[in-house]
N, C-alpha and C positions, 0 to 999 in steps of 0.2 A: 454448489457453485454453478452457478446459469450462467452461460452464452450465450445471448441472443438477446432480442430486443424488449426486456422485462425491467419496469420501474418498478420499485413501492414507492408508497407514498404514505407515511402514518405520521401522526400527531405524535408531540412531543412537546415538554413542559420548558426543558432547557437543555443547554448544551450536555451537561452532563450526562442526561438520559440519555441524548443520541449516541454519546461514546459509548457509553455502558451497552446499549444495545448491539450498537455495531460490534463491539467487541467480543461479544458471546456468543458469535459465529466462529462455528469451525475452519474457517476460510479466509484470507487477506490477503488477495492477489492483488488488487487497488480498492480507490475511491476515490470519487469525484466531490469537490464540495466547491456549491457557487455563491460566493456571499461579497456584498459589498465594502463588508468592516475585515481590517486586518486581523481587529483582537479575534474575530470567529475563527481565519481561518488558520492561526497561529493558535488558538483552542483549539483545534480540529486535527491539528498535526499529531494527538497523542492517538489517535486510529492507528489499530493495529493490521496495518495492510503495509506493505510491499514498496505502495505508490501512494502516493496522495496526491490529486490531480488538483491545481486550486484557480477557479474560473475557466476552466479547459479541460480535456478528459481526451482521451488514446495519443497524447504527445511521446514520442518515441523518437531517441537518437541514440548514433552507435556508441557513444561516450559513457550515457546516462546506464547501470544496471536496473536490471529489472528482474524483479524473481517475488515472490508473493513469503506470507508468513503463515504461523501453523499447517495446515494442510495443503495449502496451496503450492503447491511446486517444490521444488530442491536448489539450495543455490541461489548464483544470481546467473543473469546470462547478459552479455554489454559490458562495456565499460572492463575499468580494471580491477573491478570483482570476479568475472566470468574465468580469470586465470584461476583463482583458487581452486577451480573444476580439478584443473591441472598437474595441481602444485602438492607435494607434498614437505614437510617443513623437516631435516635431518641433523639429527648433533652428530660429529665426531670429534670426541677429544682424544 
């Protein structure tokens, strides 16, 4: 998982290949995807990250959670996910 200012940029046949690839990383803290057409970026929503950024990328507000998938992070943190941190769920009958 890199921080800092690194793109790829590889070829790719169709949508499906980019999900497939994307996805078989160890890591889904976000992703950015900038396309004109709704149906891509409504494809693109099955990326296995956290965030999906769509025409925009590092948008952050206190409402919205944010927490990444597989390896990336624990949780969410924001919004009223970050209670769960919190919360533990108790029966007594």
């Amino acid at each position: 998982e890199i921080f800092g200012p690194v793109q790829s940029i590889l070829k790719f046949k169709n949508l499906e290949d980019v999900i497939k690839r994307a996805n078989a990383t160890s890591y889904g803290l976000a992703a950015g995807v900038f396309t004109k057409s709704l149906d891509t970026a409504n494809t693109l929503t099955a990326l296995r990250a956290g965030t999906v950024w769509v025409n925009c990328f590092d948008v952050f507000d206190a409402t919205i959670p944010h927490g990444g998938y597989k390896m990336s992070g624990i949780g969410r943190e924001k919004g009223i996910y970050s209670l769960n941190n919190y919360l533990q769920v108790k029966v007594v009958i």
